[in-house]
C-alpha positions as CSV (number, residue, x, y, z in Angstrom):
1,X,0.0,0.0,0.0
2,X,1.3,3.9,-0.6
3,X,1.9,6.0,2.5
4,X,0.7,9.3,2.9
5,X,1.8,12.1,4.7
6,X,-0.4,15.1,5.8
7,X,0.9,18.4,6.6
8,X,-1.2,20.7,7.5
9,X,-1.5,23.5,10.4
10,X,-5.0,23.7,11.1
11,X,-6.3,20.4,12.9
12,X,-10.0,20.7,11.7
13,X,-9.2,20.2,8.0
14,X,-6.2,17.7,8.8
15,X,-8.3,15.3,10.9
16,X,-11.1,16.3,8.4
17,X,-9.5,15.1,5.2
18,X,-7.8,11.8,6.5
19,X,-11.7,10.8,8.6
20,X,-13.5,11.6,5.1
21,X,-11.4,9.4,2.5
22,X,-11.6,6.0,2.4
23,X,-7.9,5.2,2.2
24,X,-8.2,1.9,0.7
25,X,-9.9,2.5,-1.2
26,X,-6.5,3.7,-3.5
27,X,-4.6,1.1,-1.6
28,X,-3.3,4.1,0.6
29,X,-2.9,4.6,4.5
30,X,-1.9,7.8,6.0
31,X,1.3,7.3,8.0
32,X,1.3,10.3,9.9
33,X,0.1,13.7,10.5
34,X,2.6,17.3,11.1
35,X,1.2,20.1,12.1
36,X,4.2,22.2,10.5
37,X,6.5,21.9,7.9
38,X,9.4,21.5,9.6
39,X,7.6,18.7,12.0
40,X,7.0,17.3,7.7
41,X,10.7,17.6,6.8
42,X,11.4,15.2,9.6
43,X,8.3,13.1,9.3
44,X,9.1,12.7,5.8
45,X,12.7,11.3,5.9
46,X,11.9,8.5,8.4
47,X,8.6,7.3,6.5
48,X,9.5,8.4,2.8
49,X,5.7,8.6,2.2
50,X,4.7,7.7,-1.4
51,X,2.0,10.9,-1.5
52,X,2.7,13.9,0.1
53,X,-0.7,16.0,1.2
54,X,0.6,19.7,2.3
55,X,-0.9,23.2,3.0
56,X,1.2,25.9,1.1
57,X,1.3,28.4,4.5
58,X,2.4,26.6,7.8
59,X,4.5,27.9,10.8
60,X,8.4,26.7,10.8
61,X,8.5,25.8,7.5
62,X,5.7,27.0,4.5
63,X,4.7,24.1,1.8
64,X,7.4,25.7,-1.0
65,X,10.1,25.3,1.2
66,X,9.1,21.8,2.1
67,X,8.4,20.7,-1.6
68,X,11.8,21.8,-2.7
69,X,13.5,19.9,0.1
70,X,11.8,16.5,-0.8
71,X,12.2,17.4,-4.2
72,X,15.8,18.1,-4.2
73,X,16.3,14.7,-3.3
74,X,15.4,13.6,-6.1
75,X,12.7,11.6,-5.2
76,X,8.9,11.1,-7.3
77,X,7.3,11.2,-4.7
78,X,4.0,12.4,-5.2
79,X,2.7,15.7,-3.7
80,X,-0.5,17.4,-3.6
81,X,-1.0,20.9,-2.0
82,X,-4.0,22.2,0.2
83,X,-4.7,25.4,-0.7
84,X,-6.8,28.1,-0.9
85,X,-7.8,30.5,-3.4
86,X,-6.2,33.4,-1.6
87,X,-3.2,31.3,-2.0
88,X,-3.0,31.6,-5.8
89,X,0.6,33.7,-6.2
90,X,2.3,31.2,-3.9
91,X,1.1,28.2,-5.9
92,X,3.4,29.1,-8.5
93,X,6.1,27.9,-7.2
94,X,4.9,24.5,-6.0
95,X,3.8,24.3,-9.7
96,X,6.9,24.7,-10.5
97,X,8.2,22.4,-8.3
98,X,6.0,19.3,-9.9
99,X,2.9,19.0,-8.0
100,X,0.5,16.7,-9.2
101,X,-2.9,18.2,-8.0
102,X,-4.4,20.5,-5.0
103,X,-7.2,20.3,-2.6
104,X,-9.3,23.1,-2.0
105,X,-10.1,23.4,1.8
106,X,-13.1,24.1,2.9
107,X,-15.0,24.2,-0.4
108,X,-14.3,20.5,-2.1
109,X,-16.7,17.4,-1.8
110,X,-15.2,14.3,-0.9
111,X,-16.0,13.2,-3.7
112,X,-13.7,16.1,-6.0
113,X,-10.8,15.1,-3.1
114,X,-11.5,11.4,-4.4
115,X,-10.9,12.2,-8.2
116,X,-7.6,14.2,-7.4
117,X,-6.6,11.1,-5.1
118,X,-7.4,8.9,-7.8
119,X,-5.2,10.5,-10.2
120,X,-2.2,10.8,-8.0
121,X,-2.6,6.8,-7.6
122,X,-2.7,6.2,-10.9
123,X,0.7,8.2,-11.3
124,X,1.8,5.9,-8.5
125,X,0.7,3.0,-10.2
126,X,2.4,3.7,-13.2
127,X,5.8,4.1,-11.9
128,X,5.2,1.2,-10.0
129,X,4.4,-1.1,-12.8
130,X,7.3,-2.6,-15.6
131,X,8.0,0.2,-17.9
132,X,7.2,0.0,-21.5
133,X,9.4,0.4,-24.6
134,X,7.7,4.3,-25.1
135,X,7.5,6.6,-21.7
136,X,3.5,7.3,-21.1
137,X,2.1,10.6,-19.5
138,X,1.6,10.2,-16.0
139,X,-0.9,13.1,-15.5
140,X,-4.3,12.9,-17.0
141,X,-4.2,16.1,-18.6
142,X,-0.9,15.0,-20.5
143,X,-2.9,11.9,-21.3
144,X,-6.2,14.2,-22.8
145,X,-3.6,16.6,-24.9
146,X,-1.2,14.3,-26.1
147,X,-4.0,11.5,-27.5
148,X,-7.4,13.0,-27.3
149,X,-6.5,16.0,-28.5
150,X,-4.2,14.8,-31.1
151,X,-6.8,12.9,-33.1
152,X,-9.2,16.2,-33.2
153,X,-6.3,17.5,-34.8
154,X,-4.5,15.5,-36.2
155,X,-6.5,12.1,-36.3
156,X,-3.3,10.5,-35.5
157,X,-3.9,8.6,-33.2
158,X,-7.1,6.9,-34.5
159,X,-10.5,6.6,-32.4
160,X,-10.1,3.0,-31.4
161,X,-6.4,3.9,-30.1
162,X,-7.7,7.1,-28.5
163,X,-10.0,5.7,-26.8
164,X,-8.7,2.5,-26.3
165,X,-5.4,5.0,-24.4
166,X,-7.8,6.8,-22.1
167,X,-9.6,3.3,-20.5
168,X,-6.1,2.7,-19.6
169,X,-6.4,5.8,-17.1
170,X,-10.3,4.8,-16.2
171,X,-11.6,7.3,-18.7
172,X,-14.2,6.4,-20.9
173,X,-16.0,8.7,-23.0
174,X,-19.5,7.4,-23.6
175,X,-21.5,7.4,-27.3
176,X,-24.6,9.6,-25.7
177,X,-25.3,13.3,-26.0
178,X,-21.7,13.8,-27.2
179,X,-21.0,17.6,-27.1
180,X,-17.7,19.8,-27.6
181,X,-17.6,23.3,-26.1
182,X,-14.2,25.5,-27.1
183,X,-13.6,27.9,-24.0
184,X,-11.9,31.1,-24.8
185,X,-10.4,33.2,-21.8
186,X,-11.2,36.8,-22.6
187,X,-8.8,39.3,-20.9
188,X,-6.3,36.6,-20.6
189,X,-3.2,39.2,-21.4
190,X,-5.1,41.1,-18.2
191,X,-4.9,37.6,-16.2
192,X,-1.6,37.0,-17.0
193,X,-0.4,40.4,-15.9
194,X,-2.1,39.8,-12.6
195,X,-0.6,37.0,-11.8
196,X,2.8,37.7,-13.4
197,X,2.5,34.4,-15.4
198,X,3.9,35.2,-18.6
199,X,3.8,31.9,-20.0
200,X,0.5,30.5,-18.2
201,X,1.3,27.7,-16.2
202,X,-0.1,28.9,-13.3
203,X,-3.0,30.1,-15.1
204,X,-3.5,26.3,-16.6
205,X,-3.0,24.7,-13.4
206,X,-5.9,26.5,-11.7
207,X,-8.4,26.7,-14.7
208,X,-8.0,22.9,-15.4
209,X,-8.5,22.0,-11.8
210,X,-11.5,24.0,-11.1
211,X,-13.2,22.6,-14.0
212,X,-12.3,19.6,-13.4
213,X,-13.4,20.1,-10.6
214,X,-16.8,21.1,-11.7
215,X,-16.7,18.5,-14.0
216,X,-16.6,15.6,-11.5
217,X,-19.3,17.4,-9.4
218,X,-22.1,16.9,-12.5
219,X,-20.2,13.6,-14.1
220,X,-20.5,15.5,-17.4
221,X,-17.0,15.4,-18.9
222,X,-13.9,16.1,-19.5
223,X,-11.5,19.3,-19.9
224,X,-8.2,19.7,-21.9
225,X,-5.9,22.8,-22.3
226,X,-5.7,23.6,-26.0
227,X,-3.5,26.0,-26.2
228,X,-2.8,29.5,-24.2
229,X,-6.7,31.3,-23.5
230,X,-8.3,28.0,-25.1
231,X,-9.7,24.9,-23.1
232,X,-11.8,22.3,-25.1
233,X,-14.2,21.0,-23.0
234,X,-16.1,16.8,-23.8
235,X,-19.3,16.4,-22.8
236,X,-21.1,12.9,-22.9
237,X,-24.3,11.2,-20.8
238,X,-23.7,7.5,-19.7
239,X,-27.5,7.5,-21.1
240,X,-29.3,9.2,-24.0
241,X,-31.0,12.2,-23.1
242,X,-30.9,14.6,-26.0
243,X,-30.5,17.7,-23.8
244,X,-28.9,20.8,-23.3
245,X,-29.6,21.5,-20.0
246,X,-26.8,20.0,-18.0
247,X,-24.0,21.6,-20.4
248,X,-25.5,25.2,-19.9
249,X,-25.9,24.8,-15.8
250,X,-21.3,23.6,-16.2
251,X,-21.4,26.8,-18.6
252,X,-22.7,29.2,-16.3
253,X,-21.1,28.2,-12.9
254,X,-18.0,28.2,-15.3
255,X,-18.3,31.3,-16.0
256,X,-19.2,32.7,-12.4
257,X,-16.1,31.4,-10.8
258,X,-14.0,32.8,-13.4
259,X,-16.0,36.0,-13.2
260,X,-15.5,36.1,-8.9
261,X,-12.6,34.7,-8.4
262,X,-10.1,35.9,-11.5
263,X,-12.4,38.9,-13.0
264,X,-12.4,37.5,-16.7
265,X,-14.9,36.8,-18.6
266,X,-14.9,33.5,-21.2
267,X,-16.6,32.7,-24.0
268,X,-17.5,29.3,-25.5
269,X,-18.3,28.0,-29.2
270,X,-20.7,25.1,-29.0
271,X,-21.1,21.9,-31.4
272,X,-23.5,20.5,-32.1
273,X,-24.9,17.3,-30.1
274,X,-24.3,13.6,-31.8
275,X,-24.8,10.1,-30.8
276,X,-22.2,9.0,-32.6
277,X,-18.2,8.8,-31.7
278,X,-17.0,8.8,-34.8
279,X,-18.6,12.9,-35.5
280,X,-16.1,13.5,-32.1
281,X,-13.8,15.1,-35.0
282,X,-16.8,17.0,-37.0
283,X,-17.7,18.3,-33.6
284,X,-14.6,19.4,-32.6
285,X,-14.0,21.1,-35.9
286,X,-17.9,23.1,-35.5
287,X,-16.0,24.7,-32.3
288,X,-13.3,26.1,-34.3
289,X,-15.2,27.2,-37.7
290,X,-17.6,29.7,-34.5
291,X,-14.4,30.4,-33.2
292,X,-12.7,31.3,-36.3
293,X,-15.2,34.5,-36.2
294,X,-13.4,35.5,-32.5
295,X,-13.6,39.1,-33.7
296,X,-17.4,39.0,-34.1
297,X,-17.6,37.4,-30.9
298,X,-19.3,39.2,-28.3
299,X,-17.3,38.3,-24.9
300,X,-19.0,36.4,-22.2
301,X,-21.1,35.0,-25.0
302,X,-22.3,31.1,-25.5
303,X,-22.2,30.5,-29.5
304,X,-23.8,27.8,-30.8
305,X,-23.1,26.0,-34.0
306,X,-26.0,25.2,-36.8
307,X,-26.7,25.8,-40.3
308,X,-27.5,28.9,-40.1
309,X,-25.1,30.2,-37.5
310,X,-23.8,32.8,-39.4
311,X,-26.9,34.3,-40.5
312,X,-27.5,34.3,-36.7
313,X,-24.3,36.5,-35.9
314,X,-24.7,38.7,-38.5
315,X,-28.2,39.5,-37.5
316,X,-26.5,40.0,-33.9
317,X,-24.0,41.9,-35.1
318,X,-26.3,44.4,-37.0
319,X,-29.3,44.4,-34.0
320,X,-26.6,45.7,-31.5
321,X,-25.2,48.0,-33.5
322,X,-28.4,49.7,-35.0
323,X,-29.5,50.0,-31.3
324,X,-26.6,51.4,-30.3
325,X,-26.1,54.0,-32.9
326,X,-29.9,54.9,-33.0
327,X,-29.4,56.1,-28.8
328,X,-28.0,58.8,-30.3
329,X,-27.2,59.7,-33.6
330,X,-29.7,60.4,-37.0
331,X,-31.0,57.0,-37.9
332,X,-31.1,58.4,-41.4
333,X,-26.9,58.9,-40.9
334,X,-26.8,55.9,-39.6
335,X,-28.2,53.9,-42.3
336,X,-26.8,55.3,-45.3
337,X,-23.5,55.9,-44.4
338,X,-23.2,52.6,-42.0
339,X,-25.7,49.7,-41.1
340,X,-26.0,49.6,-45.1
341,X,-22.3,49.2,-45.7
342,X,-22.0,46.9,-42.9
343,X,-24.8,44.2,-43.7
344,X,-23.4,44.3,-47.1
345,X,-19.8,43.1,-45.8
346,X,-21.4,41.0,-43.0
347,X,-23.4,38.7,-45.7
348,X,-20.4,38.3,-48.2
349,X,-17.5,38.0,-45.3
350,X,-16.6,38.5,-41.7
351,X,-13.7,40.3,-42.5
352,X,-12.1,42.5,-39.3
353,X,-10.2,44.8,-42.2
354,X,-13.2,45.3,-44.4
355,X,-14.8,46.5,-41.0
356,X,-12.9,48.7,-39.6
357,X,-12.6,50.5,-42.9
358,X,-16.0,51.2,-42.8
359,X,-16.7,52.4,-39.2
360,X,-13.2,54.1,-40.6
361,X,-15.3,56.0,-43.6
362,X,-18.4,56.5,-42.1
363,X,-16.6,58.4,-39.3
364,X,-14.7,60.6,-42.0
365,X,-18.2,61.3,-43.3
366,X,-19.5,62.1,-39.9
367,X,-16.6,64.5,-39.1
368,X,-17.0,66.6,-42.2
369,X,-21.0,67.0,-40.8
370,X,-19.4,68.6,-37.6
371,X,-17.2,70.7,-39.1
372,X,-14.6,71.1,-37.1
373,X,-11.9,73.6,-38.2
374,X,-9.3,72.2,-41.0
375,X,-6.4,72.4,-38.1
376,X,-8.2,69.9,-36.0
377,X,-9.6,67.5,-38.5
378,X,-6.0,65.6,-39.1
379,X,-5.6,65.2,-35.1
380,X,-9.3,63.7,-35.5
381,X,-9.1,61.4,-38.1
382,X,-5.4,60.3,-36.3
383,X,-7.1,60.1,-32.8
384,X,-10.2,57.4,-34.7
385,X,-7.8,55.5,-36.3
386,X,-5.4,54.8,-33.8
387,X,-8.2,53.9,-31.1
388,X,-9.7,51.8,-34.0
389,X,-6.6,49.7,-34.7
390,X,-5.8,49.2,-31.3
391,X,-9.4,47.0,-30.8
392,X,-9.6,43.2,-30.2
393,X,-13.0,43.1,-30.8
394,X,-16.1,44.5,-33.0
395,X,-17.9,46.1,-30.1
396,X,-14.5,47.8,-28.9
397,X,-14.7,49.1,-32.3
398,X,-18.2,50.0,-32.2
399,X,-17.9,51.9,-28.4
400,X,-15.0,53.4,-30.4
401,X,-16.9,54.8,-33.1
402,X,-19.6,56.0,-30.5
403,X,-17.3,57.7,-28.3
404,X,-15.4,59.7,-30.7
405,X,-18.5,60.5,-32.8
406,X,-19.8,61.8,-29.3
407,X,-16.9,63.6,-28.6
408,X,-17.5,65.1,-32.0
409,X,-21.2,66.0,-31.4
410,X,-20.6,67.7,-28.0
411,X,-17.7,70.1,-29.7
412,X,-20.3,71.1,-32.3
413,X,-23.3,71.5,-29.9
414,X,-21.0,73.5,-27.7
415,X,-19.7,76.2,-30.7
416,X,-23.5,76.1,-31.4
417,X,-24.6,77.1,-28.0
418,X,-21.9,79.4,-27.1
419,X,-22.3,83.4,-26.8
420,X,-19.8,85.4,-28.0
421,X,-18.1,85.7,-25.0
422,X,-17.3,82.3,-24.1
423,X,-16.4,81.5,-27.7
424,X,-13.4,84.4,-27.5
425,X,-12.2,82.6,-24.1
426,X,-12.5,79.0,-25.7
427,X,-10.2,80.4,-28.3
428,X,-8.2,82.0,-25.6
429,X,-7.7,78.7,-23.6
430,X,-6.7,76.8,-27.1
431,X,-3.8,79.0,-28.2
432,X,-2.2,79.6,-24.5
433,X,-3.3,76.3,-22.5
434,X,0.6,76.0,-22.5
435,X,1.3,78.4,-19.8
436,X,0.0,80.2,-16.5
437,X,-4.3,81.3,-17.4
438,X,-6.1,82.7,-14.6
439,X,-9.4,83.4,-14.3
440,X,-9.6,86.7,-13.7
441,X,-7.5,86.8,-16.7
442,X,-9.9,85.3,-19.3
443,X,-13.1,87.2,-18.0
444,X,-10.9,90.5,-18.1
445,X,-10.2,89.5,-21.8
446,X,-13.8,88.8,-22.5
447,X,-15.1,91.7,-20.8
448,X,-17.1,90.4,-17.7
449,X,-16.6,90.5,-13.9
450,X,-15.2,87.1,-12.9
451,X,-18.3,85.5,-11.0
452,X,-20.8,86.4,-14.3
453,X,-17.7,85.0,-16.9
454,X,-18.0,81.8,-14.5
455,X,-21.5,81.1,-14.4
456,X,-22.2,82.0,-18.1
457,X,-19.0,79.0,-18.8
458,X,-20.9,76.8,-16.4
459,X,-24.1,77.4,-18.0
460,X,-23.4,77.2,-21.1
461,X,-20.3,74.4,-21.4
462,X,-22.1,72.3,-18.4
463,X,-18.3,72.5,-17.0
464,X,-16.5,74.7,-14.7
465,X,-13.7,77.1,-16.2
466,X,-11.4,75.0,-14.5
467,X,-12.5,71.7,-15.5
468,X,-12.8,72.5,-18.8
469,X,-9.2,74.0,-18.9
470,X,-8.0,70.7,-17.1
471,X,-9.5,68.8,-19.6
472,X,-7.7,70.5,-22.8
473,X,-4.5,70.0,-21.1
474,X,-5.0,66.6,-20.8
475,X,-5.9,65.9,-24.1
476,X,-3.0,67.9,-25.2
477,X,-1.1,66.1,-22.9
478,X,-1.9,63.1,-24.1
479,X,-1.0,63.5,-27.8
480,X,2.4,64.1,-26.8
481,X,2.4,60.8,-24.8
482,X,1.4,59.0,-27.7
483,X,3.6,60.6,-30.0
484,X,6.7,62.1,-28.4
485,X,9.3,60.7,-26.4
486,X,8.7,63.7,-23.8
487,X,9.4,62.6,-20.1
488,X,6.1,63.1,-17.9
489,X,7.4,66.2,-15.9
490,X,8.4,67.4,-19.5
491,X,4.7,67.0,-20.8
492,X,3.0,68.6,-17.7
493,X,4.4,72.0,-18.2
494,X,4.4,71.8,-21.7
495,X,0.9,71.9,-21.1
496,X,0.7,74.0,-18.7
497,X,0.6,72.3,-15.6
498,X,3.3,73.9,-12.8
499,X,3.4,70.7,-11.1
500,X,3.6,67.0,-12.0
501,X,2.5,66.0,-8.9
502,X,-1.4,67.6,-9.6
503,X,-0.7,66.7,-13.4
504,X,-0.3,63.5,-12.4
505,X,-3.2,63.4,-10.2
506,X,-5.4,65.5,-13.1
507,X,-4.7,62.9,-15.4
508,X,-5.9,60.0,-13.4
509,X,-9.1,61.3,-12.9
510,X,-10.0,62.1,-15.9
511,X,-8.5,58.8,-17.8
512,X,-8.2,56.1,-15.0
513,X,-4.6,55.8,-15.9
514,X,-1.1,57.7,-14.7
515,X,0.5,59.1,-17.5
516,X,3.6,56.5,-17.6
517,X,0.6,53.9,-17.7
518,X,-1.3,55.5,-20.4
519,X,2.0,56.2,-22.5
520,X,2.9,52.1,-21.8
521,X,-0.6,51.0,-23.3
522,X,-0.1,53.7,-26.9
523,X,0.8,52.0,-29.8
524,X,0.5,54.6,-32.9
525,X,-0.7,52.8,-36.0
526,X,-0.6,54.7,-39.0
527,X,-2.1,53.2,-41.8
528,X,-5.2,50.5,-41.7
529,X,-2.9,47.4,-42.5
C-alpha cells in the first residue's frame, strides 16, 4: 500500500481530510500527521511517504520550502498541495516544483478530493508497474492533450487507439449526448499580468483543476488545455437524453467562478450534439469554424453552432449596432452611411479589415458633418484610427466609433450654443493652455466680472472654467504621450501644468490611468494594414 503524509497546520481540516477518505480504497494509509513543515521535513525522511498531502502556509516551514526539500532529493514522490484560493501567487512555485494536483479546503466534496486522489494513484501506479518500450504521461491532462486532442487534430492517433489509451487511465468517453464546447479566456493578457505568469502555467494549473473540478461534481466530462486562453471541453451522458440543460448549468457556474474569483470573462463555441463517436472530430472542428469569427464574438457569449449560424451572428451583429447607434445619432446617418455598408460586408464575409474600414469612412463622413476647423480635423481622423486599430473586438470598435462620434457632437453642440463671449475665451484657452491662465485673466479678456464670466462658462459648457481647462491639457497632454518621447514632468508644463504632482493626479481622474501607464498602453498605428 502507498503511505501518505499530511501536513497541514489547522487540525479541523487535517483530521477532516484523513476521517473523510476512504484510504483503501487507492490502496493508501496515512502514515502520519505534522502540524508544521518542519515537523514534515522530519516526518518525511523516516517514512519516505509515497503521496505527500501539504498546506502551502504553515509555521516553521511553509509548503514551498518543504516541496523543494523532498524534491531536491530527487525523489517522485507524489505531492498534492492544500490550498486556498487566496493562495494563488504562492502556488506558482509548487507548480513549478512538480505538484501533481491540489485540494481546495473548505469548499471541495469528498467526492472532488477522491478524483484528485485517484489520479495521483494512478501516477503511482504507473511508476510502479514494468515500464514500456515508449514513456507514457503520467498526468491525466498529458494523457487528454497528447492523444485526445491529437486525433481532433490531427487524427493521429485513430479513435479505437484514443479511446482505447484513455480506459487505460479509467476514462471512458460514452457514445450519448456527445458535445464539444471550445472555451476562450477573454482578458487573458489582463490575467496574466495579474498573476505575473507570462507563460500561463499557473494560469493552466488552476483553470483545469476548477473545471475539473466542476466537471466531477455533475459527471458531465472532460477538460483539456488547448492552447494558451483556449480549453476544449467533452461532454457525454452515460444514457441518451438529447438535452442541453446540463451543459449550460457547467457553462454558467464556469463562467461565475471565473467571473469572482479571476475577474475575466470566457466565452464558449458550441457543437452540435451527436450520438455517434466517430462525429467527435466533425464536432470538434464546429467549435473552431464559430471560433474562427473570435472578432465578431461578443465576450462572455455562449455561441452555438448550426446551419444557419452565421446568419445568426450577422443579425446580432447588425441588432446591437443599429441599437446602439440609433441612442444617439440620426437614424437616417446611420443607415446610409453605416448599417447599409456593414450588412453588405457581413453577408459576403466576416472580414475584421473590411470593418474597420468602414466604421473608418463613415466616421470621416460624420466628421466633415461637424465641421470642425481644417487644423483639427487631421488630429481627429489620427485620434479614430489609432483607437480603431488598437481594438480586439467588433464592439471595442463599435464603443470606439460611439465615443469619438460623441466627442465630435458635443464640440459642435458647444460652438452652437456658445455666446460670443465664451467663444473668444474657448479660443483663448486653445492657443495659451501651455502656460499660466487665470481666471480673472480670461473674463478681463472677455469683458465680464469674474463670478458672471464663471456662471455664463458653467451654463453654457455644463463644466467649470477649471475643469474645462484641465480637460484640454489633458488631451493635449496626451497626444504628446502618444507621439513624443517627452518625459512626464516634461509633458506637464508643456501643457501648462506647474506641477507634475497635480498633473499627475489631473490625469488620473480624468483617464483612470497615470500618465507613464497611459504612455505604456499607446501604440501609434498609421495606416489600416
Amino acid at each position: 500500500m502507498y503511505k501518505v503524509l499530511i501536513a497541514e497546520d489547522e487540525m479541523l481540516v487535517r483530521t477532516g481530510i484523513r476521517a473523510s477518505i476512504d484510504w483503501e480504497k487507492f490502496n493508501m494509509y496515512v502514515v502520519d500527521e505534522a502540524a508544521d513543515g518542519q515537523t514534515a521535513w522530519e516526518l518525511y525522511e523516516q517514512h519516505q511517504p509515497d503521496l505527500v498531502l501539504t498546506d502551502i502556509k504553515m509555521p516553521f516551514m511553509d509548503g514551498i520550502e518543504l516541496i523543494r526539500k523532498i524534491r531536491d532529493t530527487g525523489s517522485h514522490t507524489e505531492i498534492i498541495i492544500l490550498s486556498c484560493l487566496d493562495d494563488f501567487s504562492l502556488a506558482r512555485e509548487a507548480i513549478r516544483l512538480g505538484v501533481s494536483g491540489y485540494i481546495l479546503k473548505l469548499t471541495m466534496t469528498t467526492q472532488e478530493m477522491e478524483e484528485v486522489l485517484k489520479n495521483a494513484c494512478r501516477s503511482l501506479d504507473k511508476v510502479t508497474k514494468p515500464k514500456s518500450s515508449s514513456v507514457a504521461p503520467v498526468n491525466i491532462y498529458d494523457v487528454l492533450e497528447h492523444s485526445l486532442l491529437s486525433h481532433l487534430t490531427y487524427n493521429i492517433p485513430s479513435l479505437s487507439e484514443c479511446l482505447s489509451t484513455l480506459q487505460e487511465y479509467s476514462v471512458t468517453i460514452h457514445p450519448h449526448d456527445l458535445v464539444t464546447a471550445l472555451m476562450v479566456v477573454d482578458q487573458y493578457e489582463q490575467l496574466q499580468d495579474l498573476y505575473q505568469d507570462s507563460h500561463g502555467q499557473l494560469i493552466q494549473f488552476s483553470l483545469l483543476n476548477i473545471m475539473n473540478e466542476i466537471l466531477t461534481k455533475t459527471g458531465s466530462g472532460l477538460v483539456v488545455h488547448e492552447s494558451g486562453s483556449r480549453y476544449l471541453l467533452l461532454f457525454y451522458n452515460e444514457k441518451e437524453t438529447r438535452s442541453f440543460h446540463l451543459i449550460t448549468g457547467v457553462l454558467d457556474e464556469i463562467q461565475t467562478v471565473l467571473k469572482n474569483y479571476f475577474n475575466v470573462t470566457p466565452h464558449f463555441c458550441i457543437s452540435e450534439m451527436t450520438q455517434d463517436l466517430s462525429r467527435l472530430r466533425i464536432l470538434y472542428q464546429q467549435c473552431h469554424l464559430l471560433e474562427e469569427q473570435e472578432f465578431f464574438l461578443f465576450p462572455g457569449s455562449v455561441n452555438h453552432y448550426d446551419s444557419s449560424w452565421k446568419t445568426s451572428l450577422c443579425q446580432a451583429l447588425l441588432t446591437r449596432t443599429r441599437h446602439t447607434l440609433n441612442t444617439f445619432m440620426d437614424p437616417g446617418f446611420t443607415s446610409g452611411f453605416l448599417l447599409q455598408p456593414l450588412e453588405k460586408q457581413l453577408k459576403e464575409e466576416l472580414s475584421p479589415k473590411t470593418v474597420l474600414n468602414i466604421f473608418y469612412d463613415s466616421y470621416i463622413v460624420y466628421l466633415h458633418n461637424q465641421c470642425p476647423s481644417d487644423d483639427d480635423s487631421y488630429i481627429w481622423v489620427r485620434d479614430f484610427l489609432q483607437a480603431l486599430s488598437a481594438c480586439k473586438n467588433y464592439y471595442e470598435m463599435l464603443e470606439q466609433f460611439v465615443a469619438h462620434a460623441q466627442k465630435l457632437e458635443r464640440l459642435s453642440r458647444e460652438r452652437m450654443s456658445c455666446s460670443r463671449e465664451i467663444l473668444q475665451a474657448l479660443q483663448f484657452l486653445q492657443n495659451n493652455y501651455n502656460r499660466q491662465i487665470t481666471l480673472n485673466e480670461v473674463s478681463n479678456l472677455v469683458g465680464l466680472s469674474p463670478n458672471y464670466f464663471s456662471s455664463i462658462f458653467k451654463k453654457e459648457l455644463g463644466t467649470s472654467f477649471l475643469e474645462y481647462l484641465n480637460r484640454y491639457r489633458i488631451e493635449k497632454s496626451m497626444k504628446l504621450l502618444q507621439n513624443t518621447s517627452m518625459k512626464s514632468y516634461e509633458i506637464a508644463y508643456a501643457c501648462g501644468f506647474s506641477d507634475e504632482g497635480y498633473y499627475g493626479k489631473t490625469f488620473k481622474k480624468f483617464t483612470g490611468k497615470t500618465p507613464n501607464e497611459y504612455k505604456k498602453s499607446c501604440v501609434f498605428t498609421t495606416s489600416t494594414e
